[in-house]
BALOBA-1460 file (C-alpha; in Angstrom, 3 decimals):
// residues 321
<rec num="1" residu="x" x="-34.861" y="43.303" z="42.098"/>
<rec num="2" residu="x" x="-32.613" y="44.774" z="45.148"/>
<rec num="3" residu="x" x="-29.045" y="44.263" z="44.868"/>
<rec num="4" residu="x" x="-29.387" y="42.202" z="48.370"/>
<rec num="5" residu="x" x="-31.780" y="39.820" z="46.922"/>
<rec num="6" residu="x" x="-29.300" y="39.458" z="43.694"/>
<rec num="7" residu="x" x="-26.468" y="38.551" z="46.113"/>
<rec num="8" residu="x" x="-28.996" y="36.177" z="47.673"/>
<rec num="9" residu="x" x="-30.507" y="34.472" z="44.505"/>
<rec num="10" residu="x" x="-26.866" y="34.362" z="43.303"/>
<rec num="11" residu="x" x="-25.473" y="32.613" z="46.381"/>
<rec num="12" residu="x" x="-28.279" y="30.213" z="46.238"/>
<rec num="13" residu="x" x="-27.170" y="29.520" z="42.449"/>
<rec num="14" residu="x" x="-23.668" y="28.632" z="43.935"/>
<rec num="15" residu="x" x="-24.771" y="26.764" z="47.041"/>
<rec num="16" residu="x" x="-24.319" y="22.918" z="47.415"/>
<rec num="17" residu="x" x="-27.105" y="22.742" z="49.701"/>
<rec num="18" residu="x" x="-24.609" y="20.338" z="51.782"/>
<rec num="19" residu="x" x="-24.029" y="20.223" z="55.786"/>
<rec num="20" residu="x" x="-24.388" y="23.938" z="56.913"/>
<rec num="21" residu="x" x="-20.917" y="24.952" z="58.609"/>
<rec num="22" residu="x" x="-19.779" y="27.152" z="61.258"/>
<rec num="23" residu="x" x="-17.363" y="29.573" z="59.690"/>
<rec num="24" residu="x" x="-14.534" y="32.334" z="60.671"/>
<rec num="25" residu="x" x="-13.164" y="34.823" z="58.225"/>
<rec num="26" residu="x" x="-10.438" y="36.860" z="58.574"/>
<rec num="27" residu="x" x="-8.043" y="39.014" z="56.157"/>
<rec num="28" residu="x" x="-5.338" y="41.828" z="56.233"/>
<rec num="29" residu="x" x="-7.246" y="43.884" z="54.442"/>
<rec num="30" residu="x" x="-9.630" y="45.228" z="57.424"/>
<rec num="31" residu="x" x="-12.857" y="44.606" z="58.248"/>
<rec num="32" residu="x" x="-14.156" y="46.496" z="56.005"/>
<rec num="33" residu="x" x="-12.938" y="45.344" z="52.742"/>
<rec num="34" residu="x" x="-15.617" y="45.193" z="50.610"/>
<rec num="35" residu="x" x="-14.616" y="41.509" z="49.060"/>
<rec num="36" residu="x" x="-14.617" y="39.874" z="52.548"/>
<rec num="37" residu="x" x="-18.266" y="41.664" z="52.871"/>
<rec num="38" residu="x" x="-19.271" y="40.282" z="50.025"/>
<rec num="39" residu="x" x="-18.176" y="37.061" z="50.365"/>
<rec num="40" residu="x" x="-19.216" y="37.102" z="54.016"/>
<rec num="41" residu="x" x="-22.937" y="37.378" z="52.446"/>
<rec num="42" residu="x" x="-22.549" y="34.859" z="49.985"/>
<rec num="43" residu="x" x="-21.783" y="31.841" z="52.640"/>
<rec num="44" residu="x" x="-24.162" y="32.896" z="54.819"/>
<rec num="45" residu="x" x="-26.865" y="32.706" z="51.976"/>
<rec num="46" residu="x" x="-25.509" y="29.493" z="51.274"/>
<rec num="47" residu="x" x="-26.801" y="28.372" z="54.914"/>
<rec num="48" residu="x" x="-23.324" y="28.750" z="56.691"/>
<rec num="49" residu="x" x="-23.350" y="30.356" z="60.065"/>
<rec num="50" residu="x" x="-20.161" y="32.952" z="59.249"/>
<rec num="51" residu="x" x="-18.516" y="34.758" z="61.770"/>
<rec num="52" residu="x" x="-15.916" y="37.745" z="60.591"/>
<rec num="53" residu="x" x="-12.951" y="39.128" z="62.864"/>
<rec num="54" residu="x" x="-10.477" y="40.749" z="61.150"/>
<rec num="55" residu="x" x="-8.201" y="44.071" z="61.507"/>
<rec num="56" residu="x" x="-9.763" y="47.002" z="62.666"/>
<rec num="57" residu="x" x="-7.146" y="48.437" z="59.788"/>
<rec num="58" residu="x" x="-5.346" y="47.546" z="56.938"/>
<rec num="59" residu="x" x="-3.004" y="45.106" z="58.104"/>
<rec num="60" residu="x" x="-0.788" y="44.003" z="54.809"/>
<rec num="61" residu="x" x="1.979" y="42.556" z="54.722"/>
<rec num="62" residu="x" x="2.283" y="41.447" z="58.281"/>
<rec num="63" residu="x" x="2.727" y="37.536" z="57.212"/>
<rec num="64" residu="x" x="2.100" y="35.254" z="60.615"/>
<rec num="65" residu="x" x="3.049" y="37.766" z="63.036"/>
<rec num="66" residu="x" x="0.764" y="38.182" z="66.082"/>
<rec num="67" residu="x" x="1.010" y="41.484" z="66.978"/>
<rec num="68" residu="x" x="-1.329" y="42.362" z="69.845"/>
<rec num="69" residu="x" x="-2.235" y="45.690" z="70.820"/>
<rec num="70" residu="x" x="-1.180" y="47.135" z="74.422"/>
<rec num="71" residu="x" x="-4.243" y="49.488" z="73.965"/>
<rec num="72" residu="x" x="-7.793" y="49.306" z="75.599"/>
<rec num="73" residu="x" x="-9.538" y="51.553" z="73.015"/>
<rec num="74" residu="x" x="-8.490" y="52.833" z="69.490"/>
<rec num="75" residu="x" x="-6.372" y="55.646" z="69.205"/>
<rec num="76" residu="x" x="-7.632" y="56.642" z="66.330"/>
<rec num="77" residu="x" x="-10.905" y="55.458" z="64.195"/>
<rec num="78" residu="x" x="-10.925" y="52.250" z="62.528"/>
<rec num="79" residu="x" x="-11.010" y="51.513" z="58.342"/>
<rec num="80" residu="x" x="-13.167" y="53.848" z="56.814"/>
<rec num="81" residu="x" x="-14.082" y="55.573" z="59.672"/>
<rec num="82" residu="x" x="-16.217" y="52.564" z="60.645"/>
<rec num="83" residu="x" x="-15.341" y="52.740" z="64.014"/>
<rec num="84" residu="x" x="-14.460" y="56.177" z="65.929"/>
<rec num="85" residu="x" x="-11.297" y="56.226" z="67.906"/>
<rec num="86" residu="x" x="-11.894" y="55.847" z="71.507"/>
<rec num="87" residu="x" x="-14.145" y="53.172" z="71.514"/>
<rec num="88" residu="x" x="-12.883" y="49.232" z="72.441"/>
<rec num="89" residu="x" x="-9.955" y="47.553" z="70.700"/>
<rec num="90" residu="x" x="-12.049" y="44.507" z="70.139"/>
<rec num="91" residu="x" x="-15.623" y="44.814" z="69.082"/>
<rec num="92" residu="x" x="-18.977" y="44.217" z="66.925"/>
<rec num="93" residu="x" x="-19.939" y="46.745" z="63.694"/>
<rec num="94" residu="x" x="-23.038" y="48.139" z="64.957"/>
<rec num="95" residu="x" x="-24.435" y="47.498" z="61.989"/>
<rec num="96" residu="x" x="-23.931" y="43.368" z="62.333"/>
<rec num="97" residu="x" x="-23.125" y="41.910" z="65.526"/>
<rec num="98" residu="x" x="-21.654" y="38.815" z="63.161"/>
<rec num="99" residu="x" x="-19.009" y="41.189" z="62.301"/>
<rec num="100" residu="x" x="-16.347" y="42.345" z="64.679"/>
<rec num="101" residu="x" x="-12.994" y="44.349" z="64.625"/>
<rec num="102" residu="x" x="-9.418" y="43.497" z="66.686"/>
<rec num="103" residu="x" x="-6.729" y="46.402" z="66.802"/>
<rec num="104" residu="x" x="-4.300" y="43.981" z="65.866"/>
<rec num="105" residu="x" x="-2.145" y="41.721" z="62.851"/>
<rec num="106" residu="x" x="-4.621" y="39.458" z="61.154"/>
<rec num="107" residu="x" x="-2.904" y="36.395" z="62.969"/>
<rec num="108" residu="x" x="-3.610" y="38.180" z="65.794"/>
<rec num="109" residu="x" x="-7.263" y="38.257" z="65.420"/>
<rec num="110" residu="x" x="-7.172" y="34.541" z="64.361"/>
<rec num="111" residu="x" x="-6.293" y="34.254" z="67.860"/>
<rec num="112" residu="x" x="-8.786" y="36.513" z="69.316"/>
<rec num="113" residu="x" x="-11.338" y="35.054" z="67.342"/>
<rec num="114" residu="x" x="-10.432" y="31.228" z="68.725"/>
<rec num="115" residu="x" x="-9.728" y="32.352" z="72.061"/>
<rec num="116" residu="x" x="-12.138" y="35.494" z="72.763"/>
<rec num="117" residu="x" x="-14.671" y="36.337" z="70.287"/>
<rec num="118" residu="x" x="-16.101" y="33.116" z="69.417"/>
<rec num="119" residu="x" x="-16.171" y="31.049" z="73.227"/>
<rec num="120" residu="x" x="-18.071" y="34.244" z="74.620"/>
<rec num="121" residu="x" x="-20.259" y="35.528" z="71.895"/>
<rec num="122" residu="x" x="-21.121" y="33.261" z="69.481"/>
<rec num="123" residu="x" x="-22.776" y="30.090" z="69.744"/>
<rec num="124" residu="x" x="-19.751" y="27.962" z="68.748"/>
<rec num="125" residu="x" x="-16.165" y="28.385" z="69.760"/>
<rec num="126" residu="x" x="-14.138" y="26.360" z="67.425"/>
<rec num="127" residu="x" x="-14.850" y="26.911" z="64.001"/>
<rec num="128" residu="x" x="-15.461" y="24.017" z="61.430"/>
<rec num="129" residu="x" x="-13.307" y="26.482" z="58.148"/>
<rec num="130" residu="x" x="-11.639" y="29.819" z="58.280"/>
<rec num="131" residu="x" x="-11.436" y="30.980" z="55.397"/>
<rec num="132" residu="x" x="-9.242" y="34.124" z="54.742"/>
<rec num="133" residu="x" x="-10.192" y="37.062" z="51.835"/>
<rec num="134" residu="x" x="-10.426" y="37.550" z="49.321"/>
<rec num="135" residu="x" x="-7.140" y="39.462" z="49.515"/>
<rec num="136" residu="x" x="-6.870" y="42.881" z="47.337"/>
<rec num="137" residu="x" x="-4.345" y="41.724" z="45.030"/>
<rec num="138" residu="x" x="-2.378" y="37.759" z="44.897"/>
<rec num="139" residu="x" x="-0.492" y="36.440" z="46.942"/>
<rec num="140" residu="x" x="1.578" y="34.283" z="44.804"/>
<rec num="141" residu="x" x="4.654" y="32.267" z="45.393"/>
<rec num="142" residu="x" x="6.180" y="30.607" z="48.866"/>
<rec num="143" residu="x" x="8.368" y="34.218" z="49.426"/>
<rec num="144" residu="x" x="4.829" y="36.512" z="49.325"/>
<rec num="145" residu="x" x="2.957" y="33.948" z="50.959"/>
<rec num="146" residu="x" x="5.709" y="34.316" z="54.019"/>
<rec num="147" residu="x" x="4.727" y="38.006" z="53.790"/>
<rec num="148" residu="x" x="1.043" y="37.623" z="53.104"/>
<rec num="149" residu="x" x="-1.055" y="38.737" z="56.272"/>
<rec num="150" residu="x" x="-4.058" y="36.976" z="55.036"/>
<rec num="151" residu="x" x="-2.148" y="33.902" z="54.256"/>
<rec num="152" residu="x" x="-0.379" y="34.205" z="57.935"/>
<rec num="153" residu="x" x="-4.544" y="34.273" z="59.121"/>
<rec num="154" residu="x" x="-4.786" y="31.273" z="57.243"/>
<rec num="155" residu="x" x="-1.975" y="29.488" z="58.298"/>
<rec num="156" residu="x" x="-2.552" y="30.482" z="62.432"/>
<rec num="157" residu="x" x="-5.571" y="28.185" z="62.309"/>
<rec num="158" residu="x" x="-4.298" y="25.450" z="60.240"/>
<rec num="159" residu="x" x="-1.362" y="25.527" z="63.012"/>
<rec num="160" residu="x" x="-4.301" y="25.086" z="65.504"/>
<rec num="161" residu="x" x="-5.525" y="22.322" z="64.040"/>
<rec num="162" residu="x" x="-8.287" y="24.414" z="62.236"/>
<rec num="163" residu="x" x="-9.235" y="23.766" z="57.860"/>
<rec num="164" residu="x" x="-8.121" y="27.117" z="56.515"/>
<rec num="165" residu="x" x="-8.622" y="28.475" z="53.173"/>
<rec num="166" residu="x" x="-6.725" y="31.444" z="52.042"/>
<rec num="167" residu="x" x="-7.925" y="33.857" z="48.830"/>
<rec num="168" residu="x" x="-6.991" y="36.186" z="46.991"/>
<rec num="169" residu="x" x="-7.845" y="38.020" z="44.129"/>
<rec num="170" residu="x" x="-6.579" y="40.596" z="41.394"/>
<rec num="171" residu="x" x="-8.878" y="43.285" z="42.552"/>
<rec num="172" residu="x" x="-8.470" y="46.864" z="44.139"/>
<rec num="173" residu="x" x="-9.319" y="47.822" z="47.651"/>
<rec num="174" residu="x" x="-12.979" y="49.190" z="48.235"/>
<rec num="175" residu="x" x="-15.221" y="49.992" z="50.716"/>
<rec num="176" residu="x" x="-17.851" y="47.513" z="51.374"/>
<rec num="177" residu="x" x="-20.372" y="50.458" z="51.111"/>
<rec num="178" residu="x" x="-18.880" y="50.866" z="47.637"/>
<rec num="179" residu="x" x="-20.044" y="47.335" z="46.258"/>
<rec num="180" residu="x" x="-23.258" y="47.805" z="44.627"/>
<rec num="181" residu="x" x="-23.562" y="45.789" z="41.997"/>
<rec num="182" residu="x" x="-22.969" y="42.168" z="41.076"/>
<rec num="183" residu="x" x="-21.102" y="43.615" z="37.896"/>
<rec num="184" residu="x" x="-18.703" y="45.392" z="40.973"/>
<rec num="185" residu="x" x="-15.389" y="43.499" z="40.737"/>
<rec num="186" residu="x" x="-15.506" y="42.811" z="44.804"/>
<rec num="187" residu="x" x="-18.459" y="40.653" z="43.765"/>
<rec num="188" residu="x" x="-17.069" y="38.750" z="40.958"/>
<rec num="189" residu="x" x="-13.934" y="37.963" z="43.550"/>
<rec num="190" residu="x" x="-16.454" y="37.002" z="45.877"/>
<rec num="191" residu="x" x="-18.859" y="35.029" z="43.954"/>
<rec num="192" residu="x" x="-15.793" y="32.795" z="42.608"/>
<rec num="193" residu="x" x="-14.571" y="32.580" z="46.236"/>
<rec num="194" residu="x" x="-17.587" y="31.157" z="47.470"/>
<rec num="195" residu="x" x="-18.178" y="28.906" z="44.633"/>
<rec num="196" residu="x" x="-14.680" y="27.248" z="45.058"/>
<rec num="197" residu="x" x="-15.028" y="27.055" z="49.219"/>
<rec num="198" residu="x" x="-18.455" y="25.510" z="48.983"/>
<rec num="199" residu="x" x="-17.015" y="23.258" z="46.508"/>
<rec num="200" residu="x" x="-14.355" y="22.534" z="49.242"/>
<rec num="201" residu="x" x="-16.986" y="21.631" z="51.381"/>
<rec num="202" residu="x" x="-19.340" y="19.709" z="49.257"/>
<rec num="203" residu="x" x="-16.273" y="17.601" z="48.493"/>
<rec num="204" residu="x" x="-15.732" y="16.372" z="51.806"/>
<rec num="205" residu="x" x="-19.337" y="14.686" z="51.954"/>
<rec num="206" residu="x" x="-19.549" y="15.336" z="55.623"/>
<rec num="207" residu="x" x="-15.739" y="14.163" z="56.716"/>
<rec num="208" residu="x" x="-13.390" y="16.318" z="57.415"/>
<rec num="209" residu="x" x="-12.817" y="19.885" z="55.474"/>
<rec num="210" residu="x" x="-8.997" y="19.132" z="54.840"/>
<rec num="211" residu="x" x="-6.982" y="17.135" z="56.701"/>
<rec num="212" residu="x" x="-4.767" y="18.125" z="59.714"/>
<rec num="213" residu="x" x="-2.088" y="20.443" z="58.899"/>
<rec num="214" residu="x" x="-3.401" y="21.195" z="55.111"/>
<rec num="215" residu="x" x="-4.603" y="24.268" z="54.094"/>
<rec num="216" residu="x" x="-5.632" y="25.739" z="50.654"/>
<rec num="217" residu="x" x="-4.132" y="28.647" z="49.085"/>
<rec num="218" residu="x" x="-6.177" y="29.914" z="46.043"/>
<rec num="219" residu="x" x="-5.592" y="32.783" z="43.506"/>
<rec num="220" residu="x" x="-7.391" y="34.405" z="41.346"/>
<rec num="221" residu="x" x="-6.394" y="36.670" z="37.904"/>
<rec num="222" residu="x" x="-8.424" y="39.402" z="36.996"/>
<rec num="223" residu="x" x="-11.821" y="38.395" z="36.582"/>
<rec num="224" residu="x" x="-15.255" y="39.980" z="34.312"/>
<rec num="225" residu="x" x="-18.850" y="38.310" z="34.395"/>
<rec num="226" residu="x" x="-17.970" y="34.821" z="32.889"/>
<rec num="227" residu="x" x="-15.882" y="34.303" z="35.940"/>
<rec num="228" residu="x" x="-17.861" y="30.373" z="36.668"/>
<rec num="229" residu="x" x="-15.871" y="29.347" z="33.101"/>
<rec num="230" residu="x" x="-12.338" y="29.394" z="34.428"/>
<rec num="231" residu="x" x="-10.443" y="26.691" z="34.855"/>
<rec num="232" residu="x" x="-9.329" y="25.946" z="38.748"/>
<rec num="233" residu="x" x="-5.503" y="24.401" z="38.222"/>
<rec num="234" residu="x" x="-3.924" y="22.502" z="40.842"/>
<rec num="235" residu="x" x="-0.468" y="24.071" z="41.693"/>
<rec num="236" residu="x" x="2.582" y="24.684" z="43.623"/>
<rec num="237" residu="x" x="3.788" y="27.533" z="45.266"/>
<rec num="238" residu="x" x="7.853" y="27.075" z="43.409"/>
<rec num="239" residu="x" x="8.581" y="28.475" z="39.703"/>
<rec num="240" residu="x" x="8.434" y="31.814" z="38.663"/>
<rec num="241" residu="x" x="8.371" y="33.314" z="43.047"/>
<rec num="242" residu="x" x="9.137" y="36.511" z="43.265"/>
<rec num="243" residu="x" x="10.822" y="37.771" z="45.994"/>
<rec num="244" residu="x" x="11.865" y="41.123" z="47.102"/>
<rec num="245" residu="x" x="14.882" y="43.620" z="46.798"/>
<rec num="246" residu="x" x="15.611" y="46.894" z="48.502"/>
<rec num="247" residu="x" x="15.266" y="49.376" z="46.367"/>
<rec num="248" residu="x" x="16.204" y="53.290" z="47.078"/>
<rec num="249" residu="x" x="13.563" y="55.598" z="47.742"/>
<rec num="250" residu="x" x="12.837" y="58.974" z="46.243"/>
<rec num="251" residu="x" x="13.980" y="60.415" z="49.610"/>
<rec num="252" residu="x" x="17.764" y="59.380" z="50.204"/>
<rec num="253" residu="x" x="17.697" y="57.575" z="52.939"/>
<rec num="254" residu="x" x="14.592" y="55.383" z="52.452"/>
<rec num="255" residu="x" x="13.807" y="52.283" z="50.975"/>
<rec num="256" residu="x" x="10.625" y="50.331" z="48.981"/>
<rec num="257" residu="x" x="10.318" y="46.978" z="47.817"/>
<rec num="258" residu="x" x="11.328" y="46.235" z="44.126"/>
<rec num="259" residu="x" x="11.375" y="42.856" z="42.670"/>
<rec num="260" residu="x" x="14.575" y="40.611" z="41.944"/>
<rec num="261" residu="x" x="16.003" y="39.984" z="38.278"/>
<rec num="262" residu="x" x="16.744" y="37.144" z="37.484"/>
<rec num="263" residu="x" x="14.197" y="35.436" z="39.868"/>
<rec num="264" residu="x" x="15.655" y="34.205" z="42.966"/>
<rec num="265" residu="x" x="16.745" y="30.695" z="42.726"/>
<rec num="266" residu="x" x="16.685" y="30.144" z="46.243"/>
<rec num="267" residu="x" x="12.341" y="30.392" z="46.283"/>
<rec num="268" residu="x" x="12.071" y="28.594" z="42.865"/>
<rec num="269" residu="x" x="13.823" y="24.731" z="43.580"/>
<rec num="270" residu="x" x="11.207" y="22.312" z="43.783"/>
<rec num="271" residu="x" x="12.985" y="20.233" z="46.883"/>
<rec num="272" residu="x" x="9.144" y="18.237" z="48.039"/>
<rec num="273" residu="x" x="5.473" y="17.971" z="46.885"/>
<rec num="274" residu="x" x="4.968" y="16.983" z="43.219"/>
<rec num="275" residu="x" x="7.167" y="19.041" z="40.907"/>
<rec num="276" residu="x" x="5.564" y="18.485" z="37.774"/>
<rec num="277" residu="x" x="2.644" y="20.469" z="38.826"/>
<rec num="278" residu="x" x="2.606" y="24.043" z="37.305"/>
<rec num="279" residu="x" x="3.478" y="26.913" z="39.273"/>
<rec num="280" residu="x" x="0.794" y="29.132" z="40.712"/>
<rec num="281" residu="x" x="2.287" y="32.324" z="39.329"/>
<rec num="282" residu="x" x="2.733" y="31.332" z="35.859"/>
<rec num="283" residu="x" x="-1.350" y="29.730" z="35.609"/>
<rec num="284" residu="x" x="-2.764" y="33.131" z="37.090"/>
<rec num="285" residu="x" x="-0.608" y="35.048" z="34.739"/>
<rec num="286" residu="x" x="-2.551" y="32.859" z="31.816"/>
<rec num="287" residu="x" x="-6.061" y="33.804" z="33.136"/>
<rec num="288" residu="x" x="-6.848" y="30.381" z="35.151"/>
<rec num="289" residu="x" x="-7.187" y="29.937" z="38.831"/>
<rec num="290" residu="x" x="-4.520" y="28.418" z="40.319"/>
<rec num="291" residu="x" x="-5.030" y="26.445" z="43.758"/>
<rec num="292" residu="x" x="-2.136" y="25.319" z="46.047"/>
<rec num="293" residu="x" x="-1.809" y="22.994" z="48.718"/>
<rec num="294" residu="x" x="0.342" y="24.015" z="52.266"/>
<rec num="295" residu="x" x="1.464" y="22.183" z="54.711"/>
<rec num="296" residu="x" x="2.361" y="22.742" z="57.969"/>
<rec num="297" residu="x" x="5.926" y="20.513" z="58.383"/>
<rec num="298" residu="x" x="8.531" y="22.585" z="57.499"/>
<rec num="299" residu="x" x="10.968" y="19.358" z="58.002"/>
<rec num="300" residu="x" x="12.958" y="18.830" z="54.349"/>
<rec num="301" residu="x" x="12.195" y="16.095" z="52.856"/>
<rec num="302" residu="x" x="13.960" y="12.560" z="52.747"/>
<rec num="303" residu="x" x="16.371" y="12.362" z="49.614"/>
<rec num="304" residu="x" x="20.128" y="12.268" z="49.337"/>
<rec num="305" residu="x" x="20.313" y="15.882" z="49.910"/>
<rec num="306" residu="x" x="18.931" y="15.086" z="53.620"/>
<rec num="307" residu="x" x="20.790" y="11.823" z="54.458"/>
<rec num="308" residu="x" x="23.865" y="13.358" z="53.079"/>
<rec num="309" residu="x" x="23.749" y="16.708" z="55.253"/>
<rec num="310" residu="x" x="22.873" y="14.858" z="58.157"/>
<rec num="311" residu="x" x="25.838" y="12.576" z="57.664"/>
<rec num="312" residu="x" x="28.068" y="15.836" z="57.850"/>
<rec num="313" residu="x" x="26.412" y="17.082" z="60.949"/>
<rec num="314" residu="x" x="27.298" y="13.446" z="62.791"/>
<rec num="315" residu="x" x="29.665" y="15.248" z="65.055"/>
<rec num="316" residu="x" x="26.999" y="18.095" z="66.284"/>
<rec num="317" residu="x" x="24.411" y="15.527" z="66.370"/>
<rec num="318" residu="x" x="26.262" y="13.076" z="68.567"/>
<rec num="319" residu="x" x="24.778" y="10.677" z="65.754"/>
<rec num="320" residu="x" x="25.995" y="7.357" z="64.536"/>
<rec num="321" residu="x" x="23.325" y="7.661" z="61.442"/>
């Protein structure tokens, strides 16, 4: 049997055979990552009709920034050569018109996939999911999800009102044209991925994906063949965060990330949400998938922390209470 009809007769193992959705992907890893190829195949044998725009290059690490570019064509060719420099900013792979390229952040081509892409070439314009990834590598923790370019995807479209799911696995970068087995570890990332977002689906027996201003954001560890045994955990995105120092570069001068010891208090206090729920960093550590809800509001929460603070500010806010 072809490795195609594998990745079918696997998706069709996975599928719910529910309502068949219209679907955006994006990620930061370019548009020719070989685990948002893979996945891309997988929902669309499960009867979705998928649409991919994504970076036209690796795009990491841009968070929600929408970055767009002040160029007509590409100065110089796209991810793996896919694309040769000179041709449009914004465009189809010849090889599937399904699949198109932005020269811009991955928030970015959120955007020009709501607002371009989809009203003028496709035959729906607002999406029923995005789903983001699967990311080369976690993105664990609220500091790296701030930095996370597939989790600032995400996030664009639940800001618009859009269900967003946001992946990420434990995985190195490859080229699509690289995957070529179900054994490849793009596959297993993908094959879990669309398991959990058709279970997403299937779970919302026709209502709404997630409701507005929720999105998902879903890690995976390291994963080999068994990878429909693990546990999915619910979690939060506090306890055990990393976030980032400075650190000197070889060159003097320059500077790379390093991360801070002890942790940073400031990204692990629980202050809303439920706080007995385990920390997404510490249940992908132990080999489980862990699976966060986001939220949109940003407000902090009502306790005596709040009321008290805003009893100090009475004299900025003009307020009596």
């Amino acid at each position: 049997m072809r490795y195609s009809s594998l990745v079918a007769a696997s998706a069709l193992a996975l599928a719910g055979y529910g309502t068949a959705l219209n679907i955006l992907m994006n990620n930061d890893d370019g548009f020719g990552s070989g685990n948002l190829r893979e996945l891309y195949k997988l929902l669309k044998a499960n009867g979705h009709n998928v649409w991919i725009v994504a970076p036209a290059t690796q795009q990491s690490g841009k968070g929600g920034s929408s970055e767009f570019t002040d160029q007509a064509n590409l100065t110089a060719n796209s991810q793996y050569d896919l694309i040769p420099a000179g041709a449009p900013s914004v465009g189809p792979d010849p090889v599937d018109s399904h699949i198109w390229y932005y020269n811009g952040t991955p928030a970015a081509c959120t955007f020009v996939a709501l607002d371009y892409v989809l009203p003028n070439f496709a035959d729906f314009s607002t999406p029923d999911l995005v789903v983001t990834g699967p990311n080369y590598g976690t993105n664990l923790g609220n500091f790296v999800w701030t930095l996370s370019g597939t989790a600032g995807a995400a996030y664009s479209a639940t800001a618009r009102g859009i269900p967003a799911i946001a992946l990420s696995g434990s995985n190195k970068a490859v080229n699509y044209k690289d995957v070529n087995s179900t054994s490849h570890p793009a596959y297993l990332v993908a094959a879990l991925s669309a398991k959990i977002v058709q279970g997403v689906i299937d779970s919302a027996a026709g209502a709404s994906i997630l409701p507005l201003g929720y999105g998902l954001n879903v890690n995976f560890p390291p994963l080999s063949t068994n990878w429909s045994s693990l546990p999915v955990v619910q979690t939060r995105m506090t306890g055990n965060s990393e976030v980032d120092i400075a650190q000197a570069g070889a060159v003097p001068g320059t500077f790379t990330w390093g991360n801070i010891r002890p942790l940073a208090a400031g990204a692990n206090v629980c202050l809303s949400g439920d706080c007995t729920l385990p920390d997404e960093t510490f249940v992908v550590a132990s080999g489980k998938v862990a699976m966060s809800l986001y939220i949109t509001d940003y407000s902090a929460p009502t306790n005596g922390f709040t009321r008290g603070l805003m009893q100090r500010f009475r004299q900025v806010t003009g307020c009596s209470s």
